[in-house]
C-alpha positions in Angstrom: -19.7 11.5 -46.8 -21.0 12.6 -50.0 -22.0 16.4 -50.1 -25.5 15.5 -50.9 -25.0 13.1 -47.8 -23.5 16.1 -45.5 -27.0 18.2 -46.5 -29.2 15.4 -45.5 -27.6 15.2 -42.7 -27.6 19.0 -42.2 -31.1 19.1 -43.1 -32.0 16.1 -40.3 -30.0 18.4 -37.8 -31.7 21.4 -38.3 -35.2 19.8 -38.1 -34.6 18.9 -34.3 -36.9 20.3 -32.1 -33.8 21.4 -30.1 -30.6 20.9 -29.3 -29.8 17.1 -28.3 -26.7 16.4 -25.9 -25.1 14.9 -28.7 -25.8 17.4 -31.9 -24.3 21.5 -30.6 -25.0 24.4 -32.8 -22.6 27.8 -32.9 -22.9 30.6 -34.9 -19.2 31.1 -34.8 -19.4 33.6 -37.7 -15.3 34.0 -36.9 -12.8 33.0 -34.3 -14.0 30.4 -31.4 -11.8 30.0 -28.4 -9.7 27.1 -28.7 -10.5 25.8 -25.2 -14.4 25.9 -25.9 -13.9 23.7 -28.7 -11.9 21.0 -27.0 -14.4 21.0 -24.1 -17.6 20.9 -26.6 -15.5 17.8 -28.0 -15.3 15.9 -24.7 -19.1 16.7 -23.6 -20.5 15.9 -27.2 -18.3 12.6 -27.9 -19.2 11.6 -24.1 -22.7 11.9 -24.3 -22.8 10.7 -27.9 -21.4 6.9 -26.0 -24.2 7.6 -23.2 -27.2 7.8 -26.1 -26.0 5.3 -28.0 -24.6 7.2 -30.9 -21.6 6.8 -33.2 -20.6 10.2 -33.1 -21.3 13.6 -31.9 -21.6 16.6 -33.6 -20.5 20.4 -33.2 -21.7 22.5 -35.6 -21.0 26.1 -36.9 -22.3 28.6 -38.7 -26.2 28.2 -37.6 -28.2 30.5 -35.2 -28.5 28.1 -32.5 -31.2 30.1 -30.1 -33.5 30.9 -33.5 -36.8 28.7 -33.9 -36.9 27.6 -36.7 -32.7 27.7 -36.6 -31.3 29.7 -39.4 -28.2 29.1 -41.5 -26.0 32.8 -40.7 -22.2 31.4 -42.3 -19.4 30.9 -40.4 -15.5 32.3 -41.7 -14.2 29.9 -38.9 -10.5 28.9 -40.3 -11.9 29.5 -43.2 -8.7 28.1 -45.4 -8.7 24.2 -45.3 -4.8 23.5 -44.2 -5.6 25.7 -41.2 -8.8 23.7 -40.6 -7.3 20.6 -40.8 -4.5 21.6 -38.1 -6.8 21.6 -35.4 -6.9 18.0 -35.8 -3.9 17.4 -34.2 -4.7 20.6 -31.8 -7.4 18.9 -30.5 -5.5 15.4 -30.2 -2.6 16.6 -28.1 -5.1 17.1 -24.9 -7.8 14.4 -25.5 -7.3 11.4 -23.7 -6.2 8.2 -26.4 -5.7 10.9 -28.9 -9.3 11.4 -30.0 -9.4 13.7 -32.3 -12.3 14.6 -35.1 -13.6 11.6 -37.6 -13.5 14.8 -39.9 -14.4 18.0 -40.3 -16.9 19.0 -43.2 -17.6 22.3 -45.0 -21.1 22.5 -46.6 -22.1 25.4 -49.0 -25.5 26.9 -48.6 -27.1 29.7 -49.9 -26.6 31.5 -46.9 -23.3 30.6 -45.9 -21.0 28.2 -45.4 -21.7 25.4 -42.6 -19.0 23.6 -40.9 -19.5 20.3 -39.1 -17.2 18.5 -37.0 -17.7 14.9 -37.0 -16.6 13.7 -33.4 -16.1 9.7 -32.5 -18.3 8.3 -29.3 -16.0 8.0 -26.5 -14.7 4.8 -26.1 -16.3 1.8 -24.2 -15.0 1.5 -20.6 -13.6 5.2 -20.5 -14.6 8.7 -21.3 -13.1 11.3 -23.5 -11.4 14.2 -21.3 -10.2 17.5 -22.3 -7.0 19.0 -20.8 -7.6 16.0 -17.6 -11.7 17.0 -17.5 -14.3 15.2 -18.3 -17.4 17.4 -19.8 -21.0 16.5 -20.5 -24.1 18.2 -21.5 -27.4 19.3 -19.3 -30.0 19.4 -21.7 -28.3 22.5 -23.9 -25.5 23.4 -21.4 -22.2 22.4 -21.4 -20.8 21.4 -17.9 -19.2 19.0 -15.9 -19.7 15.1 -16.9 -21.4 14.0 -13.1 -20.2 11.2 -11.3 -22.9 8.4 -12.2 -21.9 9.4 -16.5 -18.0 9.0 -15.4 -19.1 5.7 -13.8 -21.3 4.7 -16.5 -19.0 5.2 -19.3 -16.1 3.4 -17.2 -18.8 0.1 -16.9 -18.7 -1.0 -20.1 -15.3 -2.3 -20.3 -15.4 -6.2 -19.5 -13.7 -6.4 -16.3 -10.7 -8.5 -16.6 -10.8 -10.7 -13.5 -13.4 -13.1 -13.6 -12.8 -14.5 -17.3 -11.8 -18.1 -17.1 -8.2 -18.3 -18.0 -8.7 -22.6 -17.6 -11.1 -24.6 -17.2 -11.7 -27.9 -16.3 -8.5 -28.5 -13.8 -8.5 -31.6 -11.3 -7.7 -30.3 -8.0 -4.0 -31.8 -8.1 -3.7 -30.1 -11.4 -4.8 -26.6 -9.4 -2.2 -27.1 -7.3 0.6 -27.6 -9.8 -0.2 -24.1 -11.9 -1.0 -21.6 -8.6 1.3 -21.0 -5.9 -1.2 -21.7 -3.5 1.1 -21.7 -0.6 1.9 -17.7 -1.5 -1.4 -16.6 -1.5 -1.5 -17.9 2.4 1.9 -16.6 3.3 1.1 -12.9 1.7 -2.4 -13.1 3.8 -0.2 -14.3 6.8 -2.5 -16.8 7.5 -2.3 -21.0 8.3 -2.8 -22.8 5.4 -5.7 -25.3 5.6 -5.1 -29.2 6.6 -6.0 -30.4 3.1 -5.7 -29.1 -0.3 -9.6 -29.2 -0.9 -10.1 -26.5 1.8 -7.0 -24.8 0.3 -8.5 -24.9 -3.1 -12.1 -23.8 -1.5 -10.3 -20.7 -0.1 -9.1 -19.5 -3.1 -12.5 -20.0 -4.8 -13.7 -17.6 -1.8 -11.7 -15.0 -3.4 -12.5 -15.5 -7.1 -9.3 -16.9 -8.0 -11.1 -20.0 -9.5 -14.3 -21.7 -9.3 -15.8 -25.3 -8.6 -17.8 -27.0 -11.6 -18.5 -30.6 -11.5 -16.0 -31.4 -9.3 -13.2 -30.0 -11.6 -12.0 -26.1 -11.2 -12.0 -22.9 -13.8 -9.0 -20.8 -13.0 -10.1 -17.0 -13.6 -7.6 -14.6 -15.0 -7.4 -13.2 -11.1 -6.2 -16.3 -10.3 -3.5 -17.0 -12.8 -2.3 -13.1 -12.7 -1.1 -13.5 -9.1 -0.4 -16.8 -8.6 0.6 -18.6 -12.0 3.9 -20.7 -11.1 4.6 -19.9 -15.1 2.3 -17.4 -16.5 3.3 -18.8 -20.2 0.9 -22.0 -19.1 -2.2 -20.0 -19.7 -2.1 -18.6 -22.9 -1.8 -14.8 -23.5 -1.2 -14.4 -20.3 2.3 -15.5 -20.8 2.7 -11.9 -22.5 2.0 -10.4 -19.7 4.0 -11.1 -17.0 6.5 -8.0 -16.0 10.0 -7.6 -18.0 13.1 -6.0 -16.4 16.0 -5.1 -18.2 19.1 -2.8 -17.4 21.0 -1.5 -20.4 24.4 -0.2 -20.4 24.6 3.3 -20.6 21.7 5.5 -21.0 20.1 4.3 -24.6 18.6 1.2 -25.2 21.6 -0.2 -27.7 22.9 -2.5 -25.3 21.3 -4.5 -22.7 23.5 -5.2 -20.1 21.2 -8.0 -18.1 17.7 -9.0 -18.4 15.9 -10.8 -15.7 15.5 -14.2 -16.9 15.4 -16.0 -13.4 12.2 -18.8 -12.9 10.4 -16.2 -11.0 10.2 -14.0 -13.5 7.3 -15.6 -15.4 5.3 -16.0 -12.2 1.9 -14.5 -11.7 2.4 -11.1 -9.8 1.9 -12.0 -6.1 3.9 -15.2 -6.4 7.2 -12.8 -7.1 6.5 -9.3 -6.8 9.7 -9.7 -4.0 12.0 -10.8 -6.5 11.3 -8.6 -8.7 11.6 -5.5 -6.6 14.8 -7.6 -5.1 16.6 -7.7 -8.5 15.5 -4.1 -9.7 16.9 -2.6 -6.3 20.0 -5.4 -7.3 20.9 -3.7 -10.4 20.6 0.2 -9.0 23.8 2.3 -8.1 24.8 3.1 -4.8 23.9 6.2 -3.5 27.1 8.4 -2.6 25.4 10.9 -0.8 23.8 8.9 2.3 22.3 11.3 5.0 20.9 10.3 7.9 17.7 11.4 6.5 17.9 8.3 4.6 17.8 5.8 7.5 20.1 3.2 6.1 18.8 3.5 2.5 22.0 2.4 0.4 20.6 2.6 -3.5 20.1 5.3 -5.5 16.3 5.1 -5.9 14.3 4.9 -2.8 12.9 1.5 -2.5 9.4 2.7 -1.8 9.2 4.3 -4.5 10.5 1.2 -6.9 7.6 -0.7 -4.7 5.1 1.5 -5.2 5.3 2.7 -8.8 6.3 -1.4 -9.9 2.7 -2.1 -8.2 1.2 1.0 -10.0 2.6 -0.7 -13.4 0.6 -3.8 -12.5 -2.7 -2.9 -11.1 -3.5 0.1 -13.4 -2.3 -2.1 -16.9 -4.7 -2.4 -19.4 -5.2 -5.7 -20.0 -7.5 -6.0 -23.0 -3.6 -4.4 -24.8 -2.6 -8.1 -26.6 0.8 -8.6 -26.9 2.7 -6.4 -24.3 2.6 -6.5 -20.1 4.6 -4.3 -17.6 8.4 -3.6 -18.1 11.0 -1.8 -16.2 14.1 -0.3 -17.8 17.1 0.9 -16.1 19.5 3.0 -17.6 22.6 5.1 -16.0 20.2 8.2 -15.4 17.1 6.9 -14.7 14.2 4.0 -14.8 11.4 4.0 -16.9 8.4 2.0 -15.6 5.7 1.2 -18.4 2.2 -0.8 -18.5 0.1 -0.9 -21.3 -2.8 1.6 -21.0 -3.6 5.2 -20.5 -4.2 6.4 -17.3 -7.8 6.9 -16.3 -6.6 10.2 -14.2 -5.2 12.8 -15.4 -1.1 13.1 -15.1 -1.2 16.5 -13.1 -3.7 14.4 -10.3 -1.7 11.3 -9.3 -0.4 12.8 -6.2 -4.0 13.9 -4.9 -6.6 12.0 -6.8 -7.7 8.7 -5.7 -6.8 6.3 -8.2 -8.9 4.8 -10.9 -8.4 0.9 -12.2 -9.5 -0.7 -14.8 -8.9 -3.9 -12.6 -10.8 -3.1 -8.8 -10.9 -6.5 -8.0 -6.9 -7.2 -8.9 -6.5 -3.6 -7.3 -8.0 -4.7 -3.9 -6.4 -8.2 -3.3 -2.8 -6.8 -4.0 -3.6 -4.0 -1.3 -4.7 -6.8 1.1 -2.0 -9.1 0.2 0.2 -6.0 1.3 2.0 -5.3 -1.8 1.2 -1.8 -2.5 -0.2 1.4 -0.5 -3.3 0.0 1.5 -5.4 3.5 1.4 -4.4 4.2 -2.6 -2.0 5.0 -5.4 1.2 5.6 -2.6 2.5 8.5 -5.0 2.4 10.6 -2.7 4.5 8.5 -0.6 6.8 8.5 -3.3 6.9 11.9 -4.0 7.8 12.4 0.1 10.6 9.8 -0.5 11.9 11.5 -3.7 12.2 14.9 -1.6 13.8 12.9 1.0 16.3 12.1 -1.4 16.3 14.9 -3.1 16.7 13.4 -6.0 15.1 15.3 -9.4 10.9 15.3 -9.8 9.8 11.9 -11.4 7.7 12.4 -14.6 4.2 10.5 -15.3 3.5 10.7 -19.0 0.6 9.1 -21.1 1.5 8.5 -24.8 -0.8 7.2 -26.9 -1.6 3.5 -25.6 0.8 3.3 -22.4 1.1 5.2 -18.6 5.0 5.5 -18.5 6.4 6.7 -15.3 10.6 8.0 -14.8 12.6 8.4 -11.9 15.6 10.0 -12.3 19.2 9.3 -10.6 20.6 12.1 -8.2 21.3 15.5 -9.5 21.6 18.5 -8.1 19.6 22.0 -8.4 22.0 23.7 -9.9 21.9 20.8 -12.7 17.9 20.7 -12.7 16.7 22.6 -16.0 13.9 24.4 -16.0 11.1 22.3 -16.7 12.3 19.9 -14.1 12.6 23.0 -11.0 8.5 23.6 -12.3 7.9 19.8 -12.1 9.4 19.4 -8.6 7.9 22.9 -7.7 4.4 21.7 -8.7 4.8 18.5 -6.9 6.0 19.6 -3.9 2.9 21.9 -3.6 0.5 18.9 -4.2 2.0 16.9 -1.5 1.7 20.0 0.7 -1.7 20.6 0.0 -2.5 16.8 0.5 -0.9 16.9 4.1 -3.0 19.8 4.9 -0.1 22.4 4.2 1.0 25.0 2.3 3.8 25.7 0.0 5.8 28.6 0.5 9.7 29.9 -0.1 10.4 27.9 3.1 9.7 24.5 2.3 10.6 24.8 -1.6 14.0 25.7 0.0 13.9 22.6 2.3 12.9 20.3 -0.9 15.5 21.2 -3.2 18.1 21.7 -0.3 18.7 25.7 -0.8 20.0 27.3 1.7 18.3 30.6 2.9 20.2 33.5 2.4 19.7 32.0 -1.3 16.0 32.2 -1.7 15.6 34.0 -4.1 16.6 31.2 -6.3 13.2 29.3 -4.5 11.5 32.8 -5.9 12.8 32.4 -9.4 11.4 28.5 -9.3 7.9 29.8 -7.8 7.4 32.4 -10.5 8.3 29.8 -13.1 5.8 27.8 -12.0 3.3 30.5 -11.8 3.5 31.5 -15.0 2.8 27.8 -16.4 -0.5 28.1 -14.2 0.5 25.3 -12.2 0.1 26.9 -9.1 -1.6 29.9 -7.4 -1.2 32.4 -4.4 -3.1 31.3 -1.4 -4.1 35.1 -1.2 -3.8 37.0 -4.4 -3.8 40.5 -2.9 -0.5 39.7 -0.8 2.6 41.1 -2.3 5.6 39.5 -0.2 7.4 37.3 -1.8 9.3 35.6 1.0 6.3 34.9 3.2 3.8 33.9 0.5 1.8 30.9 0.6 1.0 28.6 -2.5 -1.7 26.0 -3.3 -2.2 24.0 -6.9 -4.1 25.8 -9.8 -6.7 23.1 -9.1 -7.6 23.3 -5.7 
């Protein structure tokens, strides 16, 4: 914007009768708390994509209570290089990386005004600060309710029920869908003739009927494509694995190339998992406690997080699908998309999907965890194995999920004991438990008359403020009782 554009636009601002939910002013003559910005960013670009508007707008250095409002300066970061960092300040805990359009400084006669331009949230999901989503109440910042979340999350196009063919004969039906998988993974008969088959599938919006011919949804080919490559884009999407000698990606040892592997997600989610779990080490550690779990990796966790990868993808990302990558210390599972829940809350949260519909037939077709995401399931099996704390991250344009091969405590660093510390608290509280010295001990396999090396872990993890006394007043050590910051 021009400057005689930024005091228009000033001047437009200041001639509200009050303060909209997309347009905050501060008087911020100085220093502003970090935090209060980055929350004033999520409510303003949120409700900015609720009214309809391009952008929200946080501004300081106007009297915000006075009526008319008065222009009273701000010195907030008042060189531009230190201005301009908070760019990236604010990107590093926005969901997608939002961060401002730009950030103007307008000289007035009575001060200097700075306005941060801040982007609408994007269709389909809302902008969240630090995992929280903000709104405004009239002039109040606070939470972003339910029904705005939902709102927001709406306007994506749901992926499901676009046509991904159209005009199939019936025979033609059959030879693109494995209908005969769908009515195994349901475990029920299939129907006498391929009409009533076909007329099934329909029921669950795998394809439709028009003038006697059939339109195959993207539901349908997803799960159920005998080659995925056969509808288009689609073909991009079906799930790579590929095991790489070493631990760098320099040399791929195998790739899975077998006929399955371009099938629609139902139709070989078995293989899959099969050849994954083919390619893993032996565990050389097995305890009972494993119940005649050979590999490395605990199958129900590669189950679990593979299905993750697939429902929770972000399908409207051309060009790339889900991909597992195994290396000698670990497996990285990927899917295109940012996780609509924050990283901290996959173990307690119920989980979000961009694809309900795709979400609910694999749960019913018994692939994944029938009451939700299953990490906590994985988290108990990880513990069981004692193997080190998986890690969910979410860069920019991608959920990427890594399990690590066994290790033990005394070869944990740091940041992993506060992961696996944090974790196991989570999955206490979600079984209705606590944490405490005890069963921190019992995770990472310490013995007792070493818990003080528990203690160390538990004030680690206090002091990154992912986790809290139950009581704060208690002073014990030993017999203390944890619970996550959030809860």
């Amino acid at each position: 914007m021009t400057p005689a554009e930024l005091q228009a636009k000033l001047t437009e601002f200041l001639s509200l009768p009050a303060e909209t939910e997309w347009v905050e002013f501060k008087e911020a003559k100085d220093n502003k708390h970090f935090d209060d910005i980055g929350e004033y960013f999520s409510a303003l670009s949120n409700e900015a994509n609720l009214k309809g508007q391009p952008f929200g707008w946080l501004i300081f250095g106007v009297k915000d209570k006075s009526v008319p409002r008065s222009i009273v300066g701000s010195q907030y970061r008042s060189q531009r290089p230190h201005l301009d960092s908070l760019k990236e300040e604010i990107a590093n805990h926005t969901s997608h990386r939002l961060t401002f359009e730009e950030i103007h400084e307008v000289s007035t006669p009575q001060g200097r005004v700075v306005m941060f331009q801040i982007p609408a949230a994007l269709r389909g999901s809302p902008t969240s600060w630090k995992g929280h989503f903000y709104g405004r109440d009239h002039e109040n910042l606070c939470p972003l309710n339910l029904h705005e979340i939902e709102q927001i999350r709406g306007q994506s196009q749901a992926f499901e029920p676009v046509i991904a063919a159209t005009g199939v004969e019936l025979q033609d039906v059959i030879d693109l869908l494995d209908t005969e998988a769908y009515f195994r993974l349901l475990k029920v008969r299939v129907p006498e003739t391929q009409a009533k088959a076909v007329a099934r599938l329909a029921d669950d919006g795998l394809l439709c009927e028009r003038d006697g011919r059939y339109d195959i949804t993207n539901l349908g080919a997803i799960l159920f494509a005998r080659d995925l490559t056969r509808f288009g884009r689609l073909g991009r999407k079906s799930i790579r694995v590929i095991k790489y000698k070493g631990a760098g990606r320099t040399q791929t040892e195998r790739e899975w190339k077998d006929p399955p592997s371009l099938m629609g997600y139902a139709a070989n989610f078995e293989a899959a998992v099969s050849f994954i779990n083919s390619q893993l080490p032996e565990n050389e550690h097995v305890s009972e406690a494993l119940r005649g779990e050979q590999r490395a990796y605990p199958n129900i966790a590669i189950r679990e997080l593979v299905a993750n990868a697939l429902i929770h993808q972000d399908f409207s990302v051309t060009g790339a699908g889900p991909m597992v990558e195994i290396f000698s210390d670990r497996i990285e599972i990927t899917n295109p998309g940012e996780p609509l829940v924050d990283t901290k809350r996959f173990i307690d949260m119920p989980p979000r999907s961009r694809n309900e519909k795709l979400a609910g037939l694999m749960r019913r077709l018994n692939i994944c965890e029938e009451r939700g995401s299953g990490i906590d399931k994985v988290i108990t099996w990880i513990e069981v194995f004692q193997l080190p704390p998986p890690d969910f991250r979410a860069p920019p344009g991608s959920t990427v999920t890594l399990l690590f091969a066994p290790r033990k405590f005394a070869e944990m660093n740091k940041v992993e004991r506060v992961r696996a510390c944090y974790q196991h608290c989570v999955l206490c509280w979600v079984e209705n438990k606590v944490m405490t010295n005890t069963t921190l001990r019992g995770r990472f396999g310490i013995a007792e008359e070493n818990y003080s090396m528990a203690s160390r872990v538990i004030r680690d993890t206090l002091e990154e403020g992912l986790i809290k006394k139950e009581n704060a007043a208690s002073i014990s050590k030993r017999d203390a009782r944890y619970m996550p910051f959030w809860s």
